[in-house]
C-alpha positions in Angstrom: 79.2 86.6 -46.6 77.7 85.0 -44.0 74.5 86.4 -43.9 74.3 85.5 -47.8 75.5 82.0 -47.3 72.8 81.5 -44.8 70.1 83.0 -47.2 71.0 79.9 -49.9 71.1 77.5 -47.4 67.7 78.4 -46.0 66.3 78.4 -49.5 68.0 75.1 -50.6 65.8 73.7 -47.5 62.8 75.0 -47.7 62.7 74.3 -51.6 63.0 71.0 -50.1 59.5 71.4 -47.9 60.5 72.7 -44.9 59.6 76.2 -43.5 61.9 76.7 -41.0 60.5 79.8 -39.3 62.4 79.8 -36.1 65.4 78.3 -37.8 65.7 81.3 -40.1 65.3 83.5 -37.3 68.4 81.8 -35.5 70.7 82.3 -38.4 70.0 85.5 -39.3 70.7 86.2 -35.6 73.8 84.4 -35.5 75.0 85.7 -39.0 74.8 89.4 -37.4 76.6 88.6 -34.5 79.4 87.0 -36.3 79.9 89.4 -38.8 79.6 92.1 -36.3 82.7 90.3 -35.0 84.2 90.6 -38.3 84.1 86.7 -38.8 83.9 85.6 -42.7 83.3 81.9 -41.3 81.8 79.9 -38.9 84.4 79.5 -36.1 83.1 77.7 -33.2 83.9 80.1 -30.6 81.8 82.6 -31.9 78.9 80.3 -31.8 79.2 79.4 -28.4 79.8 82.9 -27.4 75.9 84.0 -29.6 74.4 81.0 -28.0 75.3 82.3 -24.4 74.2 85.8 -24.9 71.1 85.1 -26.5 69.8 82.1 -25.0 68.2 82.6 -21.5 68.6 78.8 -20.0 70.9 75.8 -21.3 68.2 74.2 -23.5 67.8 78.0 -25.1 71.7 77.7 -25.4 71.9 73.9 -26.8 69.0 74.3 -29.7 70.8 77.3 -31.1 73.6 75.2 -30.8 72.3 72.6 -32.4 71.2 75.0 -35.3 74.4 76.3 -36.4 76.0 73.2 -36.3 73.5 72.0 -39.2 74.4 75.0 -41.0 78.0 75.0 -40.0 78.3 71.3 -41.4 76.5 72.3 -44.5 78.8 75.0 -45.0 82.1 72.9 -44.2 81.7 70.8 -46.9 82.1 73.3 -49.3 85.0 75.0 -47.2 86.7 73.2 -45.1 87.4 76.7 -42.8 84.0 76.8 -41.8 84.4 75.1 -38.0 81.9 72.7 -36.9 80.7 73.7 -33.4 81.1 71.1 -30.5 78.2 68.8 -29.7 76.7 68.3 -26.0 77.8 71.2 -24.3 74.3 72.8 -23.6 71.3 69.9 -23.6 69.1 69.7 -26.5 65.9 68.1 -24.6 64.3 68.3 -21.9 62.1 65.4 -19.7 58.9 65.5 -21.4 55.3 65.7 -19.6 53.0 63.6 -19.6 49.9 65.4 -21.1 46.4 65.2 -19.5 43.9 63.0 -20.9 40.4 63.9 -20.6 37.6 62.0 -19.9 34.2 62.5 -21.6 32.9 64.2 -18.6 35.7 66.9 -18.5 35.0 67.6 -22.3 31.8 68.4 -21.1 32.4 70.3 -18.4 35.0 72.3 -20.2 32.4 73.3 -22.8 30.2 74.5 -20.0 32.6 76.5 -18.5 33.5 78.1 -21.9 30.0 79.3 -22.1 30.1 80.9 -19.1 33.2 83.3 -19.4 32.7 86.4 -18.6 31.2 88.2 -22.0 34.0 90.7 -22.6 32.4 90.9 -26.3 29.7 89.1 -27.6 30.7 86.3 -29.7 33.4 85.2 -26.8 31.6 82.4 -25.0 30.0 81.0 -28.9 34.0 81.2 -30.2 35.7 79.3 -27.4 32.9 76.7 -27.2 33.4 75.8 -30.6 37.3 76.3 -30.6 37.5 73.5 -27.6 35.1 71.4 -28.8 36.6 71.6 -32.3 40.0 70.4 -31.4 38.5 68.0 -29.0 36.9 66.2 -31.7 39.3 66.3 -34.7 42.6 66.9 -32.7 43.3 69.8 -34.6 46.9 71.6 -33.2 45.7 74.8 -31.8 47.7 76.9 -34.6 45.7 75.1 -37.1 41.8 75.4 -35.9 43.3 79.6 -35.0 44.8 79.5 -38.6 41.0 78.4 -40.3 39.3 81.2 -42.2 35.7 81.3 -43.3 36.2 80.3 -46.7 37.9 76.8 -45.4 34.3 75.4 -43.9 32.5 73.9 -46.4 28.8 74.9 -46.7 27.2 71.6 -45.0 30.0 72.3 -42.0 31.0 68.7 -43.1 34.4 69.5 -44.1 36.9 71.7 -42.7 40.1 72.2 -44.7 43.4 72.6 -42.7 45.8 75.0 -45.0 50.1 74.4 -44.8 50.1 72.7 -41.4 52.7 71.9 -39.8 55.0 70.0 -42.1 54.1 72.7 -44.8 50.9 69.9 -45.9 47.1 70.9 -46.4 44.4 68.8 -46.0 40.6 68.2 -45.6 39.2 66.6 -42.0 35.9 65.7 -42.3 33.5 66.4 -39.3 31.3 64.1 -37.5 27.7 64.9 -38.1 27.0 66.6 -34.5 30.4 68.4 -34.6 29.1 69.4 -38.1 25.7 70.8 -36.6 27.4 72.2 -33.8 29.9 74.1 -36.0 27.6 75.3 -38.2 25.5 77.2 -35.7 28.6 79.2 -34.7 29.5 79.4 -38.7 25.7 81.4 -38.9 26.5 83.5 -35.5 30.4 84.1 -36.9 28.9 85.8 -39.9 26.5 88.4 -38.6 30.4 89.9 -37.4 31.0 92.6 -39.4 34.9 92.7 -39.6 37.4 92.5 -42.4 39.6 89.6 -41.0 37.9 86.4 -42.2 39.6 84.1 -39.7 37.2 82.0 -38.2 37.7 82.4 -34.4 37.7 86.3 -33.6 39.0 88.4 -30.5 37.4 91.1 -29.2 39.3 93.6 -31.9 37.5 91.7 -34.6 40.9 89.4 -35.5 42.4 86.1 -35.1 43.0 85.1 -31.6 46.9 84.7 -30.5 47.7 81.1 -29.7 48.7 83.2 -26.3 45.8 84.3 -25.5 43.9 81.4 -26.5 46.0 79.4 -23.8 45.7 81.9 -21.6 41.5 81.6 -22.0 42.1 77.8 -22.0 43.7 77.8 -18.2 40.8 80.3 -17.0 37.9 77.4 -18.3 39.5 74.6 -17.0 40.3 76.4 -13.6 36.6 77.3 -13.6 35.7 73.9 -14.6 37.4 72.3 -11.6 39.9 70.3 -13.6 42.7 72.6 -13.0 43.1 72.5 -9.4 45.6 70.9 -7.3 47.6 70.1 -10.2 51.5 70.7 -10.2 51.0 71.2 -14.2 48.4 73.3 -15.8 45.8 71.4 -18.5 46.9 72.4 -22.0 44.4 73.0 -24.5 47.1 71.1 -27.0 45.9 68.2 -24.6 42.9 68.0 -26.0 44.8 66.4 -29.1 46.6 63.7 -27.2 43.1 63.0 -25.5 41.8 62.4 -28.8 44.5 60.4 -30.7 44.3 58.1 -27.3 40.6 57.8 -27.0 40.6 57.4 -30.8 42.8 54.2 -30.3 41.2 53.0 -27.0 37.8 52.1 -29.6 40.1 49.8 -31.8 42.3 48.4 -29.0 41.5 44.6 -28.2 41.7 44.1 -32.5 45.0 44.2 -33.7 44.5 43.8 -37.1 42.1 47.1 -36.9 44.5 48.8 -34.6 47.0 48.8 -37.7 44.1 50.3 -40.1 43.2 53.0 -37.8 46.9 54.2 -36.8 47.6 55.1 -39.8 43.7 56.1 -40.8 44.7 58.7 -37.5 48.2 59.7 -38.6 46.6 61.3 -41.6 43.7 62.8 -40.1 45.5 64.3 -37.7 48.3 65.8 -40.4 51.7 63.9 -39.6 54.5 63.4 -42.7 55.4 60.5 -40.7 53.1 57.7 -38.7 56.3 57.9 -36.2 54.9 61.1 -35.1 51.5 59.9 -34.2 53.1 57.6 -31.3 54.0 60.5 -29.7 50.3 61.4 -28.6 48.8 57.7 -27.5 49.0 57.7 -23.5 48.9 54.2 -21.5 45.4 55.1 -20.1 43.5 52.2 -18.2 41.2 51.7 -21.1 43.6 51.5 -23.8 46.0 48.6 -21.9 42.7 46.7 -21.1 42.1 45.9 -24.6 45.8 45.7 -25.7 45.9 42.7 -23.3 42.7 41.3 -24.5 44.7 41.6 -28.1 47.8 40.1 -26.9 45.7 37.1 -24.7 43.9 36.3 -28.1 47.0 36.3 -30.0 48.8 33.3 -27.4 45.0 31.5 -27.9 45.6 31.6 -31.5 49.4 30.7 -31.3 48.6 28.0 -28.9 45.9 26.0 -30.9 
């Protein structure tokens, strides 16, 4: 019953446009457990109990909290037995850090380092050199430039076409010329591969690189690169997107009226359903408050005359 109930409601929201891949998992999980109990409705120790034994840490514990609770609500309006789990027992969010913006210098050097990883197969230094300088200049999400398949590059390498991101949206980012060159000359070394899988950036089994291991490669370049070290937090590659929604902004900063164009010029090139979103990546770097104040200064000039 409650397994079918959760079926409907996951199909009621995702006919709405979301895909809800870790949610489903949650509710499948907790349906199990519950009816395994013998429960034919939500009752809110049972929840509590499934949270505990499958979640590892007390933010585990709080977002499959949180999970049921939508469900459980959803549920309770139809039938008022359904129970509506109690809300800030386990904590839903943790402090978040502050990504690492890179300079220009950095990029470079991390695009060195990529080409000198140690050749475990023969297109490995090519593919990460183009992965991290991909992302770095389109701000790509890392499951999105793994997720692109031959077939998504346009011939010229001036287009690259980003299929269901992450708010279920496709959409074409167009390439600066020199990212365009660059891409293209591993497009022509990315084809001599004789594989089946025709994702665009290949392990050594001749298929698409895990977001795992890609991170995993990420941390080993920027260790080499010497921007790793001494840091209490490891550099991200999903930095590299912050760095350039921040450095995209820092070009635009001491006009306000253009600041307004390009935020939301930036919140669709970089695939958000709502401009809210893109706030999340703009850091307070040195350069971007130095023209913000030249902004606000010419503002009070204007005001005062």
């Amino acid at each position: 019953m409650l397994t079918a109930a959760a079926d409907r409601y996951l199909a009621l929201r995702r006919g709405l446009g979301h895909r809800l891949v870790q949610t489903g998992l949650f509710l499948r999980s907790f349906t199990r457990f519950a009816e395994d109990g013998g429960d034919t409705h939500v009752h809110s120790q049972r929840v509590l109990e499934w949270a505990v034994a499958t979640g590892s840490t007390p933010l585990a514990r709080g977002i499959r909290l949180r999970t049921v609770a939508r469900f459980a609500a959803f549920l309770h309006a139809e039938d008022p037995k359904h129970e509506l789990p109690p809300a800030g027992i386990f904590p839903t969010r943790t402090r978040r850090q502050p990504p690492y913006i890179y300079t220009s210098s950095e990029i470079g050097r991390l695009l060195d380092a990529a080409g000198q990883l140690h050749r475990t197969y023969p297109l490995r230094r090519s593919t990460y050199i183009a992965l991290v300088g991909l992302i770095a200049c389109t701000g790509l999400r890392i499951s999105e430039a793994l997720g692109l398949r031959m077939l998504d590059i346009e011939p010229d390498c001036s287009t690259i076409l980003v299929r269901m991101g992450k708010f279920g949206k496709s959409r074409r980012v167009p390439l600066h010329p020199t990212a365009a060159d660059a891409l293209g000359r591993y497009v022509a070394s990315r084809r001599d591969i004789n594989t089946a899988d025709q994702h665009l950036f290949l392990s050594a089994g001749g298929r698409r690189i895990s977001r795992s291991m890609a991170n995993y490669t990420f941390r080993t370049i920027a260790r080499n690169a010497g921007i790793d070290t001494g840091r209490a937090r490891s550099c991200r590659i999903h930095d590299l997107r912050h760095t350039f929604a921040t450095r995209s902004l820092e070009r635009c900063a001491a006009d306000s009226g253009s600041v307004a164009e390009h935020f939301v010029a930036l919140s669709t090139y970089m695939g958000h359903a709502d401009i809210k979103h893109t706030y999340w990546y703009f850091e307070a770097t040195p350069e971007l408050m130095a023209g913000m104040a030249q902004a606000a200064e010419s503002t009070a000039r204007k005001m005062a005359t």
